[in-house]
N, CA, C and O atoms as a GROMACS GRO file, in nm:
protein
  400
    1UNK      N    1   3.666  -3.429   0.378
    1UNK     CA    2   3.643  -3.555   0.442
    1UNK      C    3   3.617  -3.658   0.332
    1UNK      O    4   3.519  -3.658   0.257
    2UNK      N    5   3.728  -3.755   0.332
    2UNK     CA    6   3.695  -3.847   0.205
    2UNK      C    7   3.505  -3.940   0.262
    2UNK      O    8   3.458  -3.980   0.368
    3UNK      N    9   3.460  -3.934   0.124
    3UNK     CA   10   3.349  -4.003   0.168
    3UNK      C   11   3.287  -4.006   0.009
    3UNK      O   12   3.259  -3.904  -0.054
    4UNK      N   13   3.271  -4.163  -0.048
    4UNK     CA   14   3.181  -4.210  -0.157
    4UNK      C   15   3.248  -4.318  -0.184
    4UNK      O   16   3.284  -4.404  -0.103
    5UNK      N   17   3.272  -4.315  -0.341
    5UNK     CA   18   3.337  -4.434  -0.429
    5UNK      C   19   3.480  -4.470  -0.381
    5UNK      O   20   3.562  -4.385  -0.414
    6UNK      N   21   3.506  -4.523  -0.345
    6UNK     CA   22   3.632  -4.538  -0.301
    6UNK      C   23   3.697  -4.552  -0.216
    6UNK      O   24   3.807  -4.606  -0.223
    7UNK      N   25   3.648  -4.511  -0.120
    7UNK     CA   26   3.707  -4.519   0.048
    7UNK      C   27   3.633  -4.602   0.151
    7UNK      O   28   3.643  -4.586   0.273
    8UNK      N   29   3.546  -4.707   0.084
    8UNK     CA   30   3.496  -4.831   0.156
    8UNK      C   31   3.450  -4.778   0.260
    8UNK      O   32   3.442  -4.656   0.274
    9UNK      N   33   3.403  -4.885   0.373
    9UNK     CA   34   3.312  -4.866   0.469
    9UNK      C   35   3.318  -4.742   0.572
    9UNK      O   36   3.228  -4.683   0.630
   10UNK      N   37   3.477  -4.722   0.572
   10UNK     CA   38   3.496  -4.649   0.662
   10UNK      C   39   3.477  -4.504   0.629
   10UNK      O   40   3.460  -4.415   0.712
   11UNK      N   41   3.482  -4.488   0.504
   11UNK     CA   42   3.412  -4.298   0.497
   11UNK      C   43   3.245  -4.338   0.566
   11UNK      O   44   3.251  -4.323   0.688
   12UNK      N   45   3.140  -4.371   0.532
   12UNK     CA   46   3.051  -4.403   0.594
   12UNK      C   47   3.058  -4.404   0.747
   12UNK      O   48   2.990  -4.337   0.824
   13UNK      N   49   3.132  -4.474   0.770
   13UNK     CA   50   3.120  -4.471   0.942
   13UNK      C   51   3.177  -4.342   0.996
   13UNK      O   52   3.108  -4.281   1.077
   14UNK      N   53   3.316  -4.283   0.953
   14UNK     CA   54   3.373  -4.161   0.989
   14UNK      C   55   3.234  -4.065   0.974
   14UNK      O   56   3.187  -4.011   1.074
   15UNK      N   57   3.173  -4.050   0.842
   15UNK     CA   58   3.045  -3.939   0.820
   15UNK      C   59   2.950  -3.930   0.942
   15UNK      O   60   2.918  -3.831   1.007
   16UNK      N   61   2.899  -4.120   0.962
   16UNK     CA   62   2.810  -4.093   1.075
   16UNK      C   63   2.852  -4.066   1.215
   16UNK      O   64   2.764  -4.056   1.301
   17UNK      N   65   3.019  -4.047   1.258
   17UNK     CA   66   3.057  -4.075   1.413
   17UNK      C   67   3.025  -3.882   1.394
   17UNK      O   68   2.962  -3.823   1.483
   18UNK      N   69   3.079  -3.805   1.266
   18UNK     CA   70   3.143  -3.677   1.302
   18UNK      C   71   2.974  -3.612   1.269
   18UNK      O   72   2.981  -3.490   1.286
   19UNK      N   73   2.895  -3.634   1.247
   19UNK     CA   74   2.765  -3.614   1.221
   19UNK      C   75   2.667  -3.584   1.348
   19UNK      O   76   2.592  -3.488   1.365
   20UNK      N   77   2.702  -3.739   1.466
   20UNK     CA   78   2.679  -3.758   1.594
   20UNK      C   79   2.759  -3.689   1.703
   20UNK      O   80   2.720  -3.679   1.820
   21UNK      N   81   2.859  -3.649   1.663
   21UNK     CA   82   2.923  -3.553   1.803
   21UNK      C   83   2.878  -3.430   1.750
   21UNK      O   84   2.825  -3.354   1.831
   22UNK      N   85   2.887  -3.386   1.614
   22UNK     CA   86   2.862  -3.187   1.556
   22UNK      C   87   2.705  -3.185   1.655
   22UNK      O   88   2.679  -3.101   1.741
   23UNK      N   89   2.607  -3.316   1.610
   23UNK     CA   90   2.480  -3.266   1.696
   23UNK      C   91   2.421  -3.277   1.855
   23UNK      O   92   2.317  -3.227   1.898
   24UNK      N   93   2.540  -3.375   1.942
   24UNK     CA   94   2.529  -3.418   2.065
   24UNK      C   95   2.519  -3.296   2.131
   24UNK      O   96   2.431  -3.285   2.217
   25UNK      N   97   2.571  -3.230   2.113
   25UNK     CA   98   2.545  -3.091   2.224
   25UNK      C   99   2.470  -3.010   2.164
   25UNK      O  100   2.461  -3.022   2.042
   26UNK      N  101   2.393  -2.905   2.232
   26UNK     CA  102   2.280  -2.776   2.170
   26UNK      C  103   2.393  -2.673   2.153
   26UNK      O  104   2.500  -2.643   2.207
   27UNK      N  105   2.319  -2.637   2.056
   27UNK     CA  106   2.417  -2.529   2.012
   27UNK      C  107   2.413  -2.438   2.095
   27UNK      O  108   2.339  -2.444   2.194
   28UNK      N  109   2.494  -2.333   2.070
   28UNK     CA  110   2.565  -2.199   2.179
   28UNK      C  111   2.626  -2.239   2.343
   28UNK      O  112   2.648  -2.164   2.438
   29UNK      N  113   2.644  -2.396   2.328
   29UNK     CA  114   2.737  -2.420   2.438
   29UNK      C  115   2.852  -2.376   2.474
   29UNK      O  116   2.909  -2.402   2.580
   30UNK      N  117   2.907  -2.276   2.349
   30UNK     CA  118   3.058  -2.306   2.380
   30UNK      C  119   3.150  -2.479   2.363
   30UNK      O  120   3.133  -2.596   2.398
   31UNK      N  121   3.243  -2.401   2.291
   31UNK     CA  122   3.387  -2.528   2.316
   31UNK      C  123   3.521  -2.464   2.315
   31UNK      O  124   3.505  -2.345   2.290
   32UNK      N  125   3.607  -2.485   2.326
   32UNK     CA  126   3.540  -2.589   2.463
   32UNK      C  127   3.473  -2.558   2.533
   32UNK      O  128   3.432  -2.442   2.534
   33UNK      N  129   3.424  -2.672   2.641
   33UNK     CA  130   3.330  -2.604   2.740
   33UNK      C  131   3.382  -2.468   2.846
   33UNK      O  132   3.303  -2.375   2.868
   34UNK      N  133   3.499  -2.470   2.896
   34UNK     CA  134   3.562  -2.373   2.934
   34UNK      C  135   3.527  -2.257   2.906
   34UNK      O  136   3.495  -2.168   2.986
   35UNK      N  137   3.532  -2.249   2.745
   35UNK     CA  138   3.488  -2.098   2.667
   35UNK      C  139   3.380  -2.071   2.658
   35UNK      O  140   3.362  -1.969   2.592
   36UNK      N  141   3.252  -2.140   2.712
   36UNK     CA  142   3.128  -2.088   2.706
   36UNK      C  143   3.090  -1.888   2.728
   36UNK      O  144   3.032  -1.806   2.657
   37UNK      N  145   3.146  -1.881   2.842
   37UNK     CA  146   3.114  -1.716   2.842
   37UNK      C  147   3.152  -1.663   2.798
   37UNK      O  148   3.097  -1.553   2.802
   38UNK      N  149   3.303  -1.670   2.692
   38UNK     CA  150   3.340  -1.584   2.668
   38UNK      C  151   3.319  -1.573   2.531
   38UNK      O  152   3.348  -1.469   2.471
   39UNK      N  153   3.272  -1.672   2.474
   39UNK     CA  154   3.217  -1.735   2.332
   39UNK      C  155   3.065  -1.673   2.306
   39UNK      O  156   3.034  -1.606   2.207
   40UNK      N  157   2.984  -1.704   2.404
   40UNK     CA  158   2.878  -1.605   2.412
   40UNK      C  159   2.877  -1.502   2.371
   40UNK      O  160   2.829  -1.481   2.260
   41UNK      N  161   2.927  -1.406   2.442
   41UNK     CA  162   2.967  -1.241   2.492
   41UNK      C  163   3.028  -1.237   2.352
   41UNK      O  164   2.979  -1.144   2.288
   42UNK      N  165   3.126  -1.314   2.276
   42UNK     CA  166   3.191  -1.282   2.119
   42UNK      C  167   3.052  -1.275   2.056
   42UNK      O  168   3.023  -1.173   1.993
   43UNK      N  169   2.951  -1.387   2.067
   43UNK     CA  170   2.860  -1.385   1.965
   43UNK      C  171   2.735  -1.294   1.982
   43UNK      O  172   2.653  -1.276   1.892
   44UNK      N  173   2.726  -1.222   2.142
   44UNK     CA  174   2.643  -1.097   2.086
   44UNK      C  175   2.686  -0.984   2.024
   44UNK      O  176   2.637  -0.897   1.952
   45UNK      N  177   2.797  -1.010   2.075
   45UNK     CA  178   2.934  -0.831   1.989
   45UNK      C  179   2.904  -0.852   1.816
   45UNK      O  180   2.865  -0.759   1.746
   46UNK      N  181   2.935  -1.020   1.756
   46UNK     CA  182   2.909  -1.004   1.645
   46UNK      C  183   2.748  -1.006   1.627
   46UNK      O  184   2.727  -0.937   1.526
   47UNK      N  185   2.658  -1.039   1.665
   47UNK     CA  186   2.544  -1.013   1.630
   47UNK      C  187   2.474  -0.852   1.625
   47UNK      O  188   2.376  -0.801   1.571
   48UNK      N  189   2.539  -0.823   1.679
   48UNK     CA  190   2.540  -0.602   1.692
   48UNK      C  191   2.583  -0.574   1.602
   48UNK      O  192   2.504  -0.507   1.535
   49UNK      N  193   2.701  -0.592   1.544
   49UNK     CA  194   2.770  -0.573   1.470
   49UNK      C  195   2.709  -0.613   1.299
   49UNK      O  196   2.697  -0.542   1.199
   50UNK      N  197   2.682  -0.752   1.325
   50UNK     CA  198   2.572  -0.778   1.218
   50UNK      C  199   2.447  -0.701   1.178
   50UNK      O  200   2.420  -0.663   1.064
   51UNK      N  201   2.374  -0.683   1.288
   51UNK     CA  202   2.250  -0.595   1.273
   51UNK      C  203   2.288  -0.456   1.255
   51UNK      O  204   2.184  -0.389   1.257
   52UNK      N  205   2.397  -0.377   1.236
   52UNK     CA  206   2.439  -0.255   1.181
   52UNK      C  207   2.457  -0.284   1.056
   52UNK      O  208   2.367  -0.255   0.977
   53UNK      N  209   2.547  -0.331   1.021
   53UNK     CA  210   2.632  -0.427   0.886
   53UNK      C  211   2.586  -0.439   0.807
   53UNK      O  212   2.605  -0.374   0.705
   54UNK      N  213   2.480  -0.554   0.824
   54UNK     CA  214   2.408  -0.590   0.760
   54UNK      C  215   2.266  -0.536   0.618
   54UNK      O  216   2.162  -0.597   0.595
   55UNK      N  217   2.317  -0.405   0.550
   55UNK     CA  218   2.260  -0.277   0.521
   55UNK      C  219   2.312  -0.217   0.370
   55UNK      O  220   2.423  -0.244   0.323
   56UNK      N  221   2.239  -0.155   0.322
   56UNK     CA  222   2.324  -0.112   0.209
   56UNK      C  223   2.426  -0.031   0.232
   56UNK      O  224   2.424   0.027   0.341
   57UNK      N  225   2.505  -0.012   0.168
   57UNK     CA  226   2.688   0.093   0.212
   57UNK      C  227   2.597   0.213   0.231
   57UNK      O  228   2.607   0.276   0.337
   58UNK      N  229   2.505   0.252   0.135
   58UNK     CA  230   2.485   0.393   0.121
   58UNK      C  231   2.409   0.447   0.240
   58UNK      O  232   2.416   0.568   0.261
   59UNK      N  233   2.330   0.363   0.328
   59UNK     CA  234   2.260   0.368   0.446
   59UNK      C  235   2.372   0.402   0.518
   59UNK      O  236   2.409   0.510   0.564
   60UNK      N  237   2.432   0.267   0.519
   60UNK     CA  238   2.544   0.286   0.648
   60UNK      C  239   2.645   0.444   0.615
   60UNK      O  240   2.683   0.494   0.722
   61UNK      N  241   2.674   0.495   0.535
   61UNK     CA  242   2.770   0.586   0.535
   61UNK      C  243   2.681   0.674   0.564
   61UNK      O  244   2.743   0.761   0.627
   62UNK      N  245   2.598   0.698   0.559
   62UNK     CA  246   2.494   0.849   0.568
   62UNK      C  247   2.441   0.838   0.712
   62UNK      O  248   2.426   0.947   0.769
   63UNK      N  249   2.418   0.750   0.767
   63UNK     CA  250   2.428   0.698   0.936
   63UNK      C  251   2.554   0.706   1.002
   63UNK      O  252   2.539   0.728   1.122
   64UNK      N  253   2.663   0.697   0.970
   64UNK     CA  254   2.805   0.672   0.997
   64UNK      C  255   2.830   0.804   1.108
   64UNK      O  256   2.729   0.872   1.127
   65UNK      N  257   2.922   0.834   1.162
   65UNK     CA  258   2.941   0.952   1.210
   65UNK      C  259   3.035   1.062   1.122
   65UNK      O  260   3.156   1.048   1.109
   66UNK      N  261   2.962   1.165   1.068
   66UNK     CA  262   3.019   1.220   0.911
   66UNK      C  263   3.130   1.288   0.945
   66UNK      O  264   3.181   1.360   0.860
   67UNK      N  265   3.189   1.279   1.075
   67UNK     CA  266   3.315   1.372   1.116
   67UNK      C  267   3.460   1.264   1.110
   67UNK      O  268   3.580   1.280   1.086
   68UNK      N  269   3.384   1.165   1.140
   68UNK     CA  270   3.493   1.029   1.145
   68UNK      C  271   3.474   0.951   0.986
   68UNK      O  272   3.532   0.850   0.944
   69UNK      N  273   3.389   1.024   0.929
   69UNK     CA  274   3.401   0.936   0.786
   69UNK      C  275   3.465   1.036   0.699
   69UNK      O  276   3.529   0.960   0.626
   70UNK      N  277   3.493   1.161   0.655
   70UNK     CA  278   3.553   1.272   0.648
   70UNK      C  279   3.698   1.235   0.689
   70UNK      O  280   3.772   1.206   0.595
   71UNK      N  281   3.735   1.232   0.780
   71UNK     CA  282   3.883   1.217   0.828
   71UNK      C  283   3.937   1.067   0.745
   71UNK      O  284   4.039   1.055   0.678
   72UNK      N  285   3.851   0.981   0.770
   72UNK     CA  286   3.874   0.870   0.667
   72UNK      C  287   3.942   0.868   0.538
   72UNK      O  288   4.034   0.802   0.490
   73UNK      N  289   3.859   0.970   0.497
   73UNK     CA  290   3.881   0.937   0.370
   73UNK      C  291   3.910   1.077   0.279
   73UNK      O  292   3.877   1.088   0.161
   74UNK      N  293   3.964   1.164   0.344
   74UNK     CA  294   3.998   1.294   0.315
   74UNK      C  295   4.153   1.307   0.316
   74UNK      O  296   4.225   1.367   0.396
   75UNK      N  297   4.193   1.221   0.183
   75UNK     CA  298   4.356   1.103   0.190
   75UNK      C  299   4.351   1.166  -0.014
   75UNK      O  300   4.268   1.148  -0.102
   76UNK      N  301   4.471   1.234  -0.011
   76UNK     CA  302   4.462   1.226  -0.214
   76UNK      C  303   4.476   1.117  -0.257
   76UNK      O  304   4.427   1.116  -0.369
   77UNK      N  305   4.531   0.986  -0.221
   77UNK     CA  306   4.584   0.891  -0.239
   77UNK      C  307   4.426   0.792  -0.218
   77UNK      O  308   4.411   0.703  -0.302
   78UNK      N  309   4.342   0.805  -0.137
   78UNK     CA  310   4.222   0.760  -0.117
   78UNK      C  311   4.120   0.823  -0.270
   78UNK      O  312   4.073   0.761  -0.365
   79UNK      N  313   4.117   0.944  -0.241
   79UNK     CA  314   4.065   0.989  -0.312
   79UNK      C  315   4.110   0.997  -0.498
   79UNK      O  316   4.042   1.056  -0.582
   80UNK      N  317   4.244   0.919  -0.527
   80UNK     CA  318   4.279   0.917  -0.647
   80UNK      C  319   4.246   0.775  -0.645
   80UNK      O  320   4.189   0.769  -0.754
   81UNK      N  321   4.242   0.668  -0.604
   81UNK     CA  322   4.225   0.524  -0.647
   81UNK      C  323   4.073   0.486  -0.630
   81UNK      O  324   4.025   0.402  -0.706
   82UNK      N  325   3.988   0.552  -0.522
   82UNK     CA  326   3.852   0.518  -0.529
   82UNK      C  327   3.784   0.569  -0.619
   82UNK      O  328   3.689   0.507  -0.666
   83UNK      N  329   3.816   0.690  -0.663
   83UNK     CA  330   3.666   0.768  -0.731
   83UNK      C  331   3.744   0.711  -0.910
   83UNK      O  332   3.676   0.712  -1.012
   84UNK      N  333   3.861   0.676  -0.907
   84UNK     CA  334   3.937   0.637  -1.051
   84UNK      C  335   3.845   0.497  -1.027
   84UNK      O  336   3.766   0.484  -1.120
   85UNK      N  337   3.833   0.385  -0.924
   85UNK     CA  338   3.766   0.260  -0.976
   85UNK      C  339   3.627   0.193  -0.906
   85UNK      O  340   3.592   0.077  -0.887
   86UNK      N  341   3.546   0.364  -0.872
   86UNK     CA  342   3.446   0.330  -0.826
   86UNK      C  343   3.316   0.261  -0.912
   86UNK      O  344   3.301   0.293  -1.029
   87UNK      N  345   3.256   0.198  -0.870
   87UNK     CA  346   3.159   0.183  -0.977
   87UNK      C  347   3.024   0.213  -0.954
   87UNK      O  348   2.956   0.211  -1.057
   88UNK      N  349   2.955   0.244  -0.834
   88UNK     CA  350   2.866   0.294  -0.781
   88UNK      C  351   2.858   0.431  -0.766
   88UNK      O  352   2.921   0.473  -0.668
   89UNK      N  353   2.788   0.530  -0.845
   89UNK     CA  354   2.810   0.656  -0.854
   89UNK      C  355   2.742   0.711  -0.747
   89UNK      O  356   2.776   0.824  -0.713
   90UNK      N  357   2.631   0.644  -0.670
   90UNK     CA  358   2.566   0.727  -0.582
   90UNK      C  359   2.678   0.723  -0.454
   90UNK      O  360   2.726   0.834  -0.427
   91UNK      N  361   2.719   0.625  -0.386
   91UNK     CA  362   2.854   0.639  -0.332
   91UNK      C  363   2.952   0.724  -0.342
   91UNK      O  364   3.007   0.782  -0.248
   92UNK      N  365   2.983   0.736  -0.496
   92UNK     CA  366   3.100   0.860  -0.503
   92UNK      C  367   3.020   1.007  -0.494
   92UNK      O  368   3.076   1.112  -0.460
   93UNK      N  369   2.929   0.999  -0.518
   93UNK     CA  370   2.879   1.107  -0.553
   93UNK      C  371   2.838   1.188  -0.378
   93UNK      O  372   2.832   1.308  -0.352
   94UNK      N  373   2.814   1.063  -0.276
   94UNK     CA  374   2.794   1.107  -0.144
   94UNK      C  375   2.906   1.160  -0.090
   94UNK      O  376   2.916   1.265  -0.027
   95UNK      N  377   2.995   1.074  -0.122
   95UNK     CA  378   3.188   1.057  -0.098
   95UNK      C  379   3.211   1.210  -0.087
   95UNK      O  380   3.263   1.263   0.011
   96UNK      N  381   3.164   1.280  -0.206
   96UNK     CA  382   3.259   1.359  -0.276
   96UNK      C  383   3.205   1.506  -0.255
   96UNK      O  384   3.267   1.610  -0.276
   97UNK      N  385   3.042   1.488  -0.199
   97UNK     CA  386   2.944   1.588  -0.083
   97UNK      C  387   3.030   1.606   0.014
   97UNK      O  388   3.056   1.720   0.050
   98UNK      N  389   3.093   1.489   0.078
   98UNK     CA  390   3.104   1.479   0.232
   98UNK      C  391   3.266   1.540   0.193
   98UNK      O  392   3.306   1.583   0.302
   99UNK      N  393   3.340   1.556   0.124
   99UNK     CA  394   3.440   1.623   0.090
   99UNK      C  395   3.491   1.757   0.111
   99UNK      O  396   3.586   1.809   0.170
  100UNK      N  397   3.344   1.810   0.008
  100UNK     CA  398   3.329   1.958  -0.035
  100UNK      C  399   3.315   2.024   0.093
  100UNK      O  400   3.301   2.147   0.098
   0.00000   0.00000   0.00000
């Protein structure tokens, strides 16, 4: 958004019109308004999703379901490019438990 030296009055006024509509409505309305429910319902899926996520890898893989993380990654082709440019050894080192 042009706005300072140079673009005269009107970056100023553009700043304050788009300033005044971002805050006219409360947030988690949805927009359009149409999409309110279904915009919602997206943002508790990602907020679940966040509060798992949100974690060290090594938590999350040892929480993970170890039958579906196994099948993952039980690939030679997985297993020749990760553990060649891993850099976290406690990771490979879980990796390579969940292998054996």
């Amino acid at each position: 958004m042009p706005f300072a030296q140079g673009f005269g009055w009107g970056g100023e006024v553009n700043l304050n019109y788009t300033f005044e509509k971002l805050f006219s409505e409360p947030f988690g309305g949805g927009y359009p308004k149409d999409r309110v429910i279904p915009e919602q319902r997206n943002k508790k899926i990602l907020d679940g999703v966040k509060a798992v996520t949100h974690r060290p890898l090594i938590t999350i893989l040892k929480e993970i379901d170890q039958d579906f993380l196994k099948s993952a990654i039980d690939y030679p082709e997985f297993k020749e490019y990760f553990f060649a440019a891993s850099q976290d050894q406690e990771i490979s080192d879980y990796l390579k438990s969940i292998l054996d």
